[in-house]
mmCIF file as Biopython writes it, N, C-alpha, C and O atoms, coordinates in Angstrom:
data_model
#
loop_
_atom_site.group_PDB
_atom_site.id
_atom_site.type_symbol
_atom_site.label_atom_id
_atom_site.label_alt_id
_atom_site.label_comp_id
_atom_site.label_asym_id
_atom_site.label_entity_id
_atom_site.label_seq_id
_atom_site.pdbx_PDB_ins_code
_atom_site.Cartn_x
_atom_site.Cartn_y
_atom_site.Cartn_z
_atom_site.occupancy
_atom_site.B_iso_or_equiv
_atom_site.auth_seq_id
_atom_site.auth_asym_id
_atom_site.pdbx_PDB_model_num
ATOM 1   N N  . UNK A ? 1  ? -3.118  27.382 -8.850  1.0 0.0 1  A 1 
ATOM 2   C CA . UNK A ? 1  ? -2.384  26.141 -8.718  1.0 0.0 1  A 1 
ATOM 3   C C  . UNK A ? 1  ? -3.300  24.975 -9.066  1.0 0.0 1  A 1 
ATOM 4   O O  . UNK A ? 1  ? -4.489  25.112 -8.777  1.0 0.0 1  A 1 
ATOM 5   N N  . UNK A ? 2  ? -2.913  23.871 -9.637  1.0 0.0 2  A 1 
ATOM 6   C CA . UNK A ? 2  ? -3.055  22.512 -10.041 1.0 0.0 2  A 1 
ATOM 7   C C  . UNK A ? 2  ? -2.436  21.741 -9.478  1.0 0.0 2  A 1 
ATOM 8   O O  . UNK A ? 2  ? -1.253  21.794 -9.141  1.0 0.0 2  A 1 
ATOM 9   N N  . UNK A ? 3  ? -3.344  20.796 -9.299  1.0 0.0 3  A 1 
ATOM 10  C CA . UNK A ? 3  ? -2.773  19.389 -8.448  1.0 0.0 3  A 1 
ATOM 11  C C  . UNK A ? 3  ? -3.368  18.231 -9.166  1.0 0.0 3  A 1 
ATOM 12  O O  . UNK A ? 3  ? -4.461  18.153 -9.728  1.0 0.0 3  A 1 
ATOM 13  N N  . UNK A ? 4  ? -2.264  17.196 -9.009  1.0 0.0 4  A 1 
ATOM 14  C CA . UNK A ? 4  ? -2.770  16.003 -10.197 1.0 0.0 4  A 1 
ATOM 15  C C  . UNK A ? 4  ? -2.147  14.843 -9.369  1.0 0.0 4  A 1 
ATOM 16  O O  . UNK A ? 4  ? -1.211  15.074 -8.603  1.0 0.0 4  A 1 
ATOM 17  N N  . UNK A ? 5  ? -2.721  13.458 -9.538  1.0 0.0 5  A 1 
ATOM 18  C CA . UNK A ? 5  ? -1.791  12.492 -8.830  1.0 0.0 5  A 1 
ATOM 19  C C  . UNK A ? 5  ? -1.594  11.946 -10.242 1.0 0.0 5  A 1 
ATOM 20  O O  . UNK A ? 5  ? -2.071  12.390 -11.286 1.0 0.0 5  A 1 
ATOM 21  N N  . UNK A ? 6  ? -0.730  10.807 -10.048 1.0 0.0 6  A 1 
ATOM 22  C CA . UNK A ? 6  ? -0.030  10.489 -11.108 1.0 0.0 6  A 1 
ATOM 23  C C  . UNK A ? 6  ? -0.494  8.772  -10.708 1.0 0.0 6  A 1 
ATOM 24  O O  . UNK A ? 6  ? 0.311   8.258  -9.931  1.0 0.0 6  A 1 
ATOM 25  N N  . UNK A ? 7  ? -1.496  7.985  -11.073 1.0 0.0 7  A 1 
ATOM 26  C CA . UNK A ? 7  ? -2.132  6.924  -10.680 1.0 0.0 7  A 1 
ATOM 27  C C  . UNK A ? 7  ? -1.301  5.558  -11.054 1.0 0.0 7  A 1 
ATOM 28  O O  . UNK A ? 7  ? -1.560  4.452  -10.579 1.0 0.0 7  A 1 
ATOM 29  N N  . UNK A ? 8  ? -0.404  5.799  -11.858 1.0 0.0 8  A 1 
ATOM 30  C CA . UNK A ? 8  ? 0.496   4.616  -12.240 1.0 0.0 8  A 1 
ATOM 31  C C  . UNK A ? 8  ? 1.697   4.721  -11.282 1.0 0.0 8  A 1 
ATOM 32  O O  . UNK A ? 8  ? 2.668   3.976  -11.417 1.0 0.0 8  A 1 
ATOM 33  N N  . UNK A ? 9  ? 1.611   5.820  -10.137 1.0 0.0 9  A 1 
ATOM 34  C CA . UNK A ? 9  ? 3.119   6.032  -9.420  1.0 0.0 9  A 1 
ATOM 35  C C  . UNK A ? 9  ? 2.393   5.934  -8.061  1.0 0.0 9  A 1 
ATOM 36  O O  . UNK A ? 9  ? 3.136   5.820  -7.087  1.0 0.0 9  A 1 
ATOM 37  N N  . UNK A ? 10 ? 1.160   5.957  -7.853  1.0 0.0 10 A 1 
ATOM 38  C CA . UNK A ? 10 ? 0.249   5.735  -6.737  1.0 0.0 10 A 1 
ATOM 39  C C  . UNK A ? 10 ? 0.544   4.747  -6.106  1.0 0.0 10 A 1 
ATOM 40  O O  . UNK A ? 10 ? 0.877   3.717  -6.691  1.0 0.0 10 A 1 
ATOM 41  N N  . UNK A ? 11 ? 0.491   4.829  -4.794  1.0 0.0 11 A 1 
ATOM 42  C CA . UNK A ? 11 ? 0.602   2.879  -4.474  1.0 0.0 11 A 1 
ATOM 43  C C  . UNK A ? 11 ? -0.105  3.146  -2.973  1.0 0.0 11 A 1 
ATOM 44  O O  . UNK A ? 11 ? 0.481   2.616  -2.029  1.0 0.0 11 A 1 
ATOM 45  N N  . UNK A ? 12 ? -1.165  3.826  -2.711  1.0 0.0 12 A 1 
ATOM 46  C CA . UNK A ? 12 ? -2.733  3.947  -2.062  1.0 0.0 12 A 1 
ATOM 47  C C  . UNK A ? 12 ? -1.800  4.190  -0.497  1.0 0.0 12 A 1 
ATOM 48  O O  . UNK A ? 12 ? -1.985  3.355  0.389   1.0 0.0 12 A 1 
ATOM 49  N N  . UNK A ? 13 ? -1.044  5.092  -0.299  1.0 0.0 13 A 1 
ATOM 50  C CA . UNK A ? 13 ? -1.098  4.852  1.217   1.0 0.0 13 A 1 
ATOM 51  C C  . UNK A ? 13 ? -2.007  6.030  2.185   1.0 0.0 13 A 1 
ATOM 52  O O  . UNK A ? 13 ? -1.833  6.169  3.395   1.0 0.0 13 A 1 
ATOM 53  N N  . UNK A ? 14 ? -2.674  6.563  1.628   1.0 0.0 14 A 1 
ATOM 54  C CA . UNK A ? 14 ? -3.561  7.604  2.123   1.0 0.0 14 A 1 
ATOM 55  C C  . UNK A ? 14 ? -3.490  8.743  2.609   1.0 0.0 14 A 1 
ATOM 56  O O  . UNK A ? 14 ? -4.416  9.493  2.918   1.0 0.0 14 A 1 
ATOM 57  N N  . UNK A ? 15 ? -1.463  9.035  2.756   1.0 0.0 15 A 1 
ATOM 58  C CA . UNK A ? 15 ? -1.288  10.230 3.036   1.0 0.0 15 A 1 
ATOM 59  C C  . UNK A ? 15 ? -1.830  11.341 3.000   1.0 0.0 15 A 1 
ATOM 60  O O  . UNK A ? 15 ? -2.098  12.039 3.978   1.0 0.0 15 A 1 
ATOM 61  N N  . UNK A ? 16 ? -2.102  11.675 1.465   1.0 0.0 16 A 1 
ATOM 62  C CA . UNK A ? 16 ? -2.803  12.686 0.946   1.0 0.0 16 A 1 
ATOM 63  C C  . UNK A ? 16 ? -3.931  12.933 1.847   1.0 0.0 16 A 1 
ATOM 64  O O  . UNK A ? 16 ? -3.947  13.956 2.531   1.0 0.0 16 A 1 
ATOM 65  N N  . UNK A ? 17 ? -5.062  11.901 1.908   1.0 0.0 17 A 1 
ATOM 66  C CA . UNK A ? 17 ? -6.036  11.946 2.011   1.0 0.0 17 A 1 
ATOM 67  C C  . UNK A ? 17 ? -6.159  12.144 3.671   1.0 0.0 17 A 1 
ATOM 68  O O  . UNK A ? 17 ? -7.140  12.809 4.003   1.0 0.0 17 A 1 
ATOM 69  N N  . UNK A ? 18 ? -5.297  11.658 4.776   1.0 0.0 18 A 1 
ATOM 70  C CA . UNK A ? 18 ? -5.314  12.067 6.060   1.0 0.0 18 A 1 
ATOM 71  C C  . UNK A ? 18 ? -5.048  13.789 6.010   1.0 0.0 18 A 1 
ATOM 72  O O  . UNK A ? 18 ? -5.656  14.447 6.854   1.0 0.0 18 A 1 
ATOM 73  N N  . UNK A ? 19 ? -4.331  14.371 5.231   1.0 0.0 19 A 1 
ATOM 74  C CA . UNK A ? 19 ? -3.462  15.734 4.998   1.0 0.0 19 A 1 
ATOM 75  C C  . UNK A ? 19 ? -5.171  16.396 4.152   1.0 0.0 19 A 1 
ATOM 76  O O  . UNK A ? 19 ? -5.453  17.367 4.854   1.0 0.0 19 A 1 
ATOM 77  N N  . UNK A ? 20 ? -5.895  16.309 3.434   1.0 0.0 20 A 1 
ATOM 78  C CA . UNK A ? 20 ? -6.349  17.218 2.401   1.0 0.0 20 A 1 
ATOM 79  C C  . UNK A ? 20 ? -7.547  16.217 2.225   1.0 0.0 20 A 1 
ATOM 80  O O  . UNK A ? 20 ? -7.621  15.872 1.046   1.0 0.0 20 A 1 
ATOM 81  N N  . UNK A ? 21 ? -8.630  15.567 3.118   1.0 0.0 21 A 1 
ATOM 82  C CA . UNK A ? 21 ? -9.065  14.745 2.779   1.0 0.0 21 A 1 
ATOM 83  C C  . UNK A ? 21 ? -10.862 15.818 1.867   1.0 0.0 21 A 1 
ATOM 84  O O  . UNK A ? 21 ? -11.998 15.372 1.706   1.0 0.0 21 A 1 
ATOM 85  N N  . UNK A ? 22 ? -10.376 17.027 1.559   1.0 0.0 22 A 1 
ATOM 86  C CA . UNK A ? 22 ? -11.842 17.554 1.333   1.0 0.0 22 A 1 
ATOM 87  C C  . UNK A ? 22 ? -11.181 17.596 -0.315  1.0 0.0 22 A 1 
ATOM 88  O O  . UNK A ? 22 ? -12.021 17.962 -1.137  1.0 0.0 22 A 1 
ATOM 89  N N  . UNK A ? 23 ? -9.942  17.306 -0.835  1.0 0.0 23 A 1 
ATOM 90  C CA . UNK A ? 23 ? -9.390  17.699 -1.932  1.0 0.0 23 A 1 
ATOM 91  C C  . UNK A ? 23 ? -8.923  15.853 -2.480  1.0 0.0 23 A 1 
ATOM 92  O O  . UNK A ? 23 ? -8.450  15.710 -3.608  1.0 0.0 23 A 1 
ATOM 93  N N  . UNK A ? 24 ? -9.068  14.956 -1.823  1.0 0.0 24 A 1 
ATOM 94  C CA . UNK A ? 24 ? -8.644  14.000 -2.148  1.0 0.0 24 A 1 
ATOM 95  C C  . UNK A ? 24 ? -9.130  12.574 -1.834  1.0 0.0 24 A 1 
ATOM 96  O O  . UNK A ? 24 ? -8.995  12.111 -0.701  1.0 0.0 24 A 1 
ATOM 97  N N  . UNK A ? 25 ? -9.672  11.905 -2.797  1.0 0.0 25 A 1 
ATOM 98  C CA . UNK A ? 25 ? -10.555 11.119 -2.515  1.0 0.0 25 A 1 
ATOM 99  C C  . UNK A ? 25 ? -9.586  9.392  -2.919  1.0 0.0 25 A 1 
ATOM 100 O O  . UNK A ? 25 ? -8.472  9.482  -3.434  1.0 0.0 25 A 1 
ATOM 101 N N  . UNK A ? 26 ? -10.168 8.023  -2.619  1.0 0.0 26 A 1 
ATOM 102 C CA . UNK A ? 26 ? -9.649  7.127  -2.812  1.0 0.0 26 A 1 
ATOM 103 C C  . UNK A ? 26 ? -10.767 6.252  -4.187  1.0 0.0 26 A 1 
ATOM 104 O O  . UNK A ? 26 ? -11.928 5.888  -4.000  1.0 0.0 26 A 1 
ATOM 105 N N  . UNK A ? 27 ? -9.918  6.093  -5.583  1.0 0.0 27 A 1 
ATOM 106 C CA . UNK A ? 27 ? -10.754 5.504  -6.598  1.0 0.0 27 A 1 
ATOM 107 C C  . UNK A ? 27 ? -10.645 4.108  -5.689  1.0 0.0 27 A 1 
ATOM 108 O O  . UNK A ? 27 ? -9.903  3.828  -4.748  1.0 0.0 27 A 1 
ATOM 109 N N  . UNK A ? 28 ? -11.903 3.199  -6.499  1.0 0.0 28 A 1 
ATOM 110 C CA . UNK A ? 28 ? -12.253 1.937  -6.446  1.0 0.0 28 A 1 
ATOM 111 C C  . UNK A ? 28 ? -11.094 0.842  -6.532  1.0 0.0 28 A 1 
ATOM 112 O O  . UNK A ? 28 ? -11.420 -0.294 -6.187  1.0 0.0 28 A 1 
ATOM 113 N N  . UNK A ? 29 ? -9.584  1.081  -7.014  1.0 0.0 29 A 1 
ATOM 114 C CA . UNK A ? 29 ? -9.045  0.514  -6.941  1.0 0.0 29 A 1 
ATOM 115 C C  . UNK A ? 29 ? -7.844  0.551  -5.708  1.0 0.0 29 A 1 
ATOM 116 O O  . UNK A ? 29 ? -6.954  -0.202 -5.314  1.0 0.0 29 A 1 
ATOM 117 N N  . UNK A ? 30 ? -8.454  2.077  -5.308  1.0 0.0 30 A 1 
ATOM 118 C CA . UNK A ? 30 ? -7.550  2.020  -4.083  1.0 0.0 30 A 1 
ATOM 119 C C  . UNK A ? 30 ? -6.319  2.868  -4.044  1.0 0.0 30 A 1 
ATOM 120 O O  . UNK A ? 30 ? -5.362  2.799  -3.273  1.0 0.0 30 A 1 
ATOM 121 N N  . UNK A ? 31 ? -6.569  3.767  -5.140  1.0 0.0 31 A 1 
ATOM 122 C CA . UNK A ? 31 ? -5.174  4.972  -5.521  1.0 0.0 31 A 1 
ATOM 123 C C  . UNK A ? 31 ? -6.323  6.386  -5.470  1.0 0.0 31 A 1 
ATOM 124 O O  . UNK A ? 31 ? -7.464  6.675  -5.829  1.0 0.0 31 A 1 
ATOM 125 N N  . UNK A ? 32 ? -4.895  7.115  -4.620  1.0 0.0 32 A 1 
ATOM 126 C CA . UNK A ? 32 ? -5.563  8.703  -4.806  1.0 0.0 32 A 1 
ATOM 127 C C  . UNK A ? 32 ? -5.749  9.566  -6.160  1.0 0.0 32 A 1 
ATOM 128 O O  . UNK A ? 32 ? -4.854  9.946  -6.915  1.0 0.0 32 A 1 
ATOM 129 N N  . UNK A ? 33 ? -7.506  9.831  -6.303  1.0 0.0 33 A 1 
ATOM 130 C CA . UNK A ? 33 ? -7.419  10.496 -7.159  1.0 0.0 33 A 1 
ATOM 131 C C  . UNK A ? 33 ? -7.885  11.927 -6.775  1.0 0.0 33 A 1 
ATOM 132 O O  . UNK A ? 33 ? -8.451  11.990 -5.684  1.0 0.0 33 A 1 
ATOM 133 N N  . UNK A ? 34 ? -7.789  12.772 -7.278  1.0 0.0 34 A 1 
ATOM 134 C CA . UNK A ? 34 ? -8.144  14.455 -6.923  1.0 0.0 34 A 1 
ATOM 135 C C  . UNK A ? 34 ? -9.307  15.228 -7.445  1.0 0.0 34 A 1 
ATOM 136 O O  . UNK A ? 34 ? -9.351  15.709 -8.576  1.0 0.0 34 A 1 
ATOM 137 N N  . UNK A ? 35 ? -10.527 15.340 -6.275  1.0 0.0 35 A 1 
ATOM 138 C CA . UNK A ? 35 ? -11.864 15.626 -6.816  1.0 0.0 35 A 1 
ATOM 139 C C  . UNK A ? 35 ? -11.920 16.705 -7.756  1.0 0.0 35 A 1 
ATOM 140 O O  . UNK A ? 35 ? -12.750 16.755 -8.663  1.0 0.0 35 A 1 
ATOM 141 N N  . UNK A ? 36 ? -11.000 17.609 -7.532  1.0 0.0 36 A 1 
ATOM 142 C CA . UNK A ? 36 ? -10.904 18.750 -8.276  1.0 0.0 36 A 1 
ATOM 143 C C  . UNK A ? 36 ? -9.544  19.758 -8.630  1.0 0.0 36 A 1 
ATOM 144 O O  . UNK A ? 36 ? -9.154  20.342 -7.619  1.0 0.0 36 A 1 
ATOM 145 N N  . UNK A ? 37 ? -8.858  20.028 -9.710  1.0 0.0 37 A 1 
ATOM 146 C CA . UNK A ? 37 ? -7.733  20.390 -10.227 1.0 0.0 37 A 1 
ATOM 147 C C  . UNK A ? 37 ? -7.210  21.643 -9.304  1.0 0.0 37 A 1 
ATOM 148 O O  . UNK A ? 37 ? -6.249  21.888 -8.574  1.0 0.0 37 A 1 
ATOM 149 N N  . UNK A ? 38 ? -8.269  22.217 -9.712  1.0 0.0 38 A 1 
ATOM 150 C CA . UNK A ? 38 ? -8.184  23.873 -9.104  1.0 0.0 38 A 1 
ATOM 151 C C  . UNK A ? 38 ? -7.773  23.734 -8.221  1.0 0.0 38 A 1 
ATOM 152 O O  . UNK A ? 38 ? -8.320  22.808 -7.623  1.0 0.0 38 A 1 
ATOM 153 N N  . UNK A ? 39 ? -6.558  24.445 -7.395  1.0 0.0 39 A 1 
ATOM 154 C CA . UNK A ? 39 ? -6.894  24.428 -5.906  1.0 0.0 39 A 1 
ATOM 155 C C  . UNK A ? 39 ? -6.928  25.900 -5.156  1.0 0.0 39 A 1 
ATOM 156 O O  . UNK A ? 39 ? -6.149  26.846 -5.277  1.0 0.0 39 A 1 
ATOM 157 N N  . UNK A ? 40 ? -8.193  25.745 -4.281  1.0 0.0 40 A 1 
ATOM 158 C CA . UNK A ? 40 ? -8.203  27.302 -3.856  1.0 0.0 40 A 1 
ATOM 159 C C  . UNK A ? 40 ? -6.990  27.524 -3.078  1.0 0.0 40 A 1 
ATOM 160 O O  . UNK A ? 40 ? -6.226  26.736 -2.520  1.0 0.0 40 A 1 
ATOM 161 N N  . UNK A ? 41 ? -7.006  29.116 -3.205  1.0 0.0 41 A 1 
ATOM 162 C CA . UNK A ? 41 ? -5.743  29.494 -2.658  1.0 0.0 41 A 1 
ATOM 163 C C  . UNK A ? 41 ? -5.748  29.220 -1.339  1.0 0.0 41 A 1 
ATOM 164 O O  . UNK A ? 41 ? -4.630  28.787 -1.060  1.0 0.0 41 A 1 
ATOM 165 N N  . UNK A ? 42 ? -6.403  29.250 -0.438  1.0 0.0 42 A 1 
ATOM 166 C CA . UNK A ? 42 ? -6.502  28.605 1.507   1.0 0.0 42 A 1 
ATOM 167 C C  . UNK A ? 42 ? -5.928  27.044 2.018   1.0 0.0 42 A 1 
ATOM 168 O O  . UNK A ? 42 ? -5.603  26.586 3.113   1.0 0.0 42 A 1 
ATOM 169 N N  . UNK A ? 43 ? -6.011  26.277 0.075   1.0 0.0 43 A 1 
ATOM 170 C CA . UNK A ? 43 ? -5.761  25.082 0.601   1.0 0.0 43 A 1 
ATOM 171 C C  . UNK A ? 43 ? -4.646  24.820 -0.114  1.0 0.0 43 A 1 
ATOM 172 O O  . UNK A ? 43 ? -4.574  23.669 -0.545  1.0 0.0 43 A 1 
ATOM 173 N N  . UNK A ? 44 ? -3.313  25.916 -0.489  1.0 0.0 44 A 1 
ATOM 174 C CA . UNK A ? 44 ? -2.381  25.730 -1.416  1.0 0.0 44 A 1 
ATOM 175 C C  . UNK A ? 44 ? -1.045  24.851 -0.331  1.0 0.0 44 A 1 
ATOM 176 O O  . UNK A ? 44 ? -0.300  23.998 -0.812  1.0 0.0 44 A 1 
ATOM 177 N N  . UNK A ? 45 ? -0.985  25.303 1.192   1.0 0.0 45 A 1 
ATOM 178 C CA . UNK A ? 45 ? -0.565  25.080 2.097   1.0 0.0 45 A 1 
ATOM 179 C C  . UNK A ? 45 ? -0.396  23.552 1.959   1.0 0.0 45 A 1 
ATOM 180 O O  . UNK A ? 45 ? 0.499   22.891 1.434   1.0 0.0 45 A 1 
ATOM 181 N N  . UNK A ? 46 ? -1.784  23.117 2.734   1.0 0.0 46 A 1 
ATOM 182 C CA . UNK A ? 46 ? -1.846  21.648 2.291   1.0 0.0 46 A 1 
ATOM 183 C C  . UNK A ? 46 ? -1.943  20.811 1.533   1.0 0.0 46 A 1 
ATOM 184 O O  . UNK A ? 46 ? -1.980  19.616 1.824   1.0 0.0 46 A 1 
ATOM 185 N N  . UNK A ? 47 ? -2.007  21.305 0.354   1.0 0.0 47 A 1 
ATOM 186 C CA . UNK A ? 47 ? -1.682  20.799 -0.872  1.0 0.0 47 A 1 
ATOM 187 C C  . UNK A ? 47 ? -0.337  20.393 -1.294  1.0 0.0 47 A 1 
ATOM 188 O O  . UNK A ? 47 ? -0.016  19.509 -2.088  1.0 0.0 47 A 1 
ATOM 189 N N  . UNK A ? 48 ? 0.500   21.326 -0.515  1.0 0.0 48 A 1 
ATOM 190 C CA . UNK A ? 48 ? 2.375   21.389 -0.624  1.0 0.0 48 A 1 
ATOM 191 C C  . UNK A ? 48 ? 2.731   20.109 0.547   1.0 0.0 48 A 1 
ATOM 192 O O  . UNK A ? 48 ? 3.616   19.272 0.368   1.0 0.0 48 A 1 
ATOM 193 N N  . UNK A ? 49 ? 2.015   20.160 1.517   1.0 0.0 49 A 1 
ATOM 194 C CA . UNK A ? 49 ? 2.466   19.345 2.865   1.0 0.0 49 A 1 
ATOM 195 C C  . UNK A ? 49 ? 2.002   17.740 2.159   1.0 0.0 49 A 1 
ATOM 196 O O  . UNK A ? 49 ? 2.690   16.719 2.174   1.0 0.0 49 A 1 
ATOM 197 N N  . UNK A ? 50 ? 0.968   17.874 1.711   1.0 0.0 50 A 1 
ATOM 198 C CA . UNK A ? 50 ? 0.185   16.149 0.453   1.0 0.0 50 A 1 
ATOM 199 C C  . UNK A ? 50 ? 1.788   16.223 -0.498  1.0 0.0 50 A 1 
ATOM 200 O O  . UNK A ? 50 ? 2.656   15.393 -0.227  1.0 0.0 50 A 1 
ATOM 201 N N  . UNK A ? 51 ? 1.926   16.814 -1.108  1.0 0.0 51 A 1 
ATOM 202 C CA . UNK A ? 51 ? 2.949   16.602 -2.268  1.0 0.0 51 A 1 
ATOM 203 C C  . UNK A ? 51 ? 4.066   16.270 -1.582  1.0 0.0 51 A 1 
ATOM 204 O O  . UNK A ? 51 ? 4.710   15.300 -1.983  1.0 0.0 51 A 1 
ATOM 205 N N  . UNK A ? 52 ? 4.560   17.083 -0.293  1.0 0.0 52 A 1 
ATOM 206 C CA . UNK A ? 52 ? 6.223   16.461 -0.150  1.0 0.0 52 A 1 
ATOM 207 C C  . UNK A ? 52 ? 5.964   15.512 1.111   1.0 0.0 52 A 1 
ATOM 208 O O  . UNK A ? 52 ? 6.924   15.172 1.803   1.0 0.0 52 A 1 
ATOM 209 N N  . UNK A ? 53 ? 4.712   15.099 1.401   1.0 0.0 53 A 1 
ATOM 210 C CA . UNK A ? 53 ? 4.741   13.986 2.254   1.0 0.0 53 A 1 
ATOM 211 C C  . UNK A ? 53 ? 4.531   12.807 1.573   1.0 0.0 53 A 1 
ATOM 212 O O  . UNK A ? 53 ? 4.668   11.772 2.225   1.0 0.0 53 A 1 
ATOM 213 N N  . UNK A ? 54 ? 4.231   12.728 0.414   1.0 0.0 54 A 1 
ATOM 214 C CA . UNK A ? 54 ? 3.215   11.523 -0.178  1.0 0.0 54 A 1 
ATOM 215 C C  . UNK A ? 54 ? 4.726   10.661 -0.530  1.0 0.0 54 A 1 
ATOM 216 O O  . UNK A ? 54 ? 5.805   11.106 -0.923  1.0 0.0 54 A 1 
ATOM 217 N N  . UNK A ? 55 ? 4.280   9.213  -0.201  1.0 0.0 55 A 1 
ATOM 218 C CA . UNK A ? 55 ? 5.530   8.148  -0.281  1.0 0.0 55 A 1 
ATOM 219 C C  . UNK A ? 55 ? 6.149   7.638  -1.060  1.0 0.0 55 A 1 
ATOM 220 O O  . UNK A ? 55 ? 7.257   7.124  -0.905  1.0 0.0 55 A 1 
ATOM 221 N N  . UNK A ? 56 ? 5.300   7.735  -2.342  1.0 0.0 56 A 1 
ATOM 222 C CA . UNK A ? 56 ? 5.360   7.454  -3.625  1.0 0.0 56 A 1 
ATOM 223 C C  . UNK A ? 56 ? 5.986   8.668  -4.719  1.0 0.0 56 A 1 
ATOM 224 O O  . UNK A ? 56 ? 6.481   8.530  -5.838  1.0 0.0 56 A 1 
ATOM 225 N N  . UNK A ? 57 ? 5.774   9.736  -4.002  1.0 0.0 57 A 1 
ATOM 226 C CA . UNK A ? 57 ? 5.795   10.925 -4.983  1.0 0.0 57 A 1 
ATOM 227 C C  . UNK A ? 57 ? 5.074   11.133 -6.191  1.0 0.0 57 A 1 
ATOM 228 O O  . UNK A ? 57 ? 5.396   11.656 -7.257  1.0 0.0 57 A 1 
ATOM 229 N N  . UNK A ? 58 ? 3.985   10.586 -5.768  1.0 0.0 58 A 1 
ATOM 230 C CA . UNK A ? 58 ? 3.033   10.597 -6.991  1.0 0.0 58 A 1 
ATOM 231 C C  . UNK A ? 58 ? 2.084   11.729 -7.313  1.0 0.0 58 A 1 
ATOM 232 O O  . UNK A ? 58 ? 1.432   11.637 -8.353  1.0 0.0 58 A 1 
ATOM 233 N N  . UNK A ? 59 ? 1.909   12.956 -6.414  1.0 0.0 59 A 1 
ATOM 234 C CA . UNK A ? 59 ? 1.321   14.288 -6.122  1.0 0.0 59 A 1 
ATOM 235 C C  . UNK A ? 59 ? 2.353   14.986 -6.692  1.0 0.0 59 A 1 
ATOM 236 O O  . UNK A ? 59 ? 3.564   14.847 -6.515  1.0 0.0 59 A 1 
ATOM 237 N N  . UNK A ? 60 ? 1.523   16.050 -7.669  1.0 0.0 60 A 1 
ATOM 238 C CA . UNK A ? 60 ? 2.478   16.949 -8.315  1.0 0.0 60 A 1 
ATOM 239 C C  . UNK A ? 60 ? 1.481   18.221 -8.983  1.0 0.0 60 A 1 
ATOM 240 O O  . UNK A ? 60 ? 0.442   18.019 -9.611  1.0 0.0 60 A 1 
ATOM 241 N N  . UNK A ? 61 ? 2.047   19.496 -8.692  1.0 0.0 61 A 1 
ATOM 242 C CA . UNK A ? 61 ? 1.157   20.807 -8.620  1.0 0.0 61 A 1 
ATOM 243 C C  . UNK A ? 61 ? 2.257   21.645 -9.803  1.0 0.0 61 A 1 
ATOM 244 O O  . UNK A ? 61 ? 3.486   21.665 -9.872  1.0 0.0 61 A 1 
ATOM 245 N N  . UNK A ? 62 ? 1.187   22.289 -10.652 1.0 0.0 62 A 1 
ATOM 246 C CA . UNK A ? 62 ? 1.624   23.085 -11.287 1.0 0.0 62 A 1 
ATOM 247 C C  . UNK A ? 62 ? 0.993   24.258 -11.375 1.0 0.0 62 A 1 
ATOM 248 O O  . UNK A ? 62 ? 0.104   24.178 -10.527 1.0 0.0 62 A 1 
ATOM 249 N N  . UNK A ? 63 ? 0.916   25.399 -11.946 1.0 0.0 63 A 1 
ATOM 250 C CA . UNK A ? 63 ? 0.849   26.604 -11.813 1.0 0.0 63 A 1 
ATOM 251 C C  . UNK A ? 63 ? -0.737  26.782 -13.171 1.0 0.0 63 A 1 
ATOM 252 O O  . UNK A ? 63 ? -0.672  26.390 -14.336 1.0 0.0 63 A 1 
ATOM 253 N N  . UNK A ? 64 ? -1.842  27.385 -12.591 1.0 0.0 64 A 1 
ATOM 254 C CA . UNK A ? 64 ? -3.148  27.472 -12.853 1.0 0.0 64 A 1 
ATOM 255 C C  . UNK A ? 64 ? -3.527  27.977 -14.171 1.0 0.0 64 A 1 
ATOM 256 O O  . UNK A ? 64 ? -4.613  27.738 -14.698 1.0 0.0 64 A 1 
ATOM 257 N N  . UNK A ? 65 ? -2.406  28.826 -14.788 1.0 0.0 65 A 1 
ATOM 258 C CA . UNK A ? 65 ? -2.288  29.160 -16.371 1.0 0.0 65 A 1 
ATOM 259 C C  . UNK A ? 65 ? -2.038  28.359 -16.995 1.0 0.0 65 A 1 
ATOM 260 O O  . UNK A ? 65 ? -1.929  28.532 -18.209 1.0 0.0 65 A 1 
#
């Protein structure tokens, strides 16, 4: 699985980052960006709970192939 935020649909409320904060960091302007694509399989869970909590709907996971 892949996880990507979508930074033009971002609007910084930190969800993600309270939910997945070892997978999700805050850029300089103040929108979530994602330290790393991959996501291991242990953290696919919270990766799903970041995506359908986030306010914006700006978190979005696709499949690792």
């Amino acid at each position: 699985m892949k996880v990507h935020v979508d930074e033009e649909i971002c609007a910084g409320f930190r969800v993600c980052l309270g939910i997945l904060p070892e997978l999700f960091e805050l850029h300089d302007d103040g929108y979530a960006v994602v330290m790393r694509a991959e996501v291991p399989p242990e953290l696919e869970d919270l990766v799903m709970r970041a995506v359908s909590q986030c306010p914006s709907n700006a978190i979005s996971v696709c499949d690792a192939d």
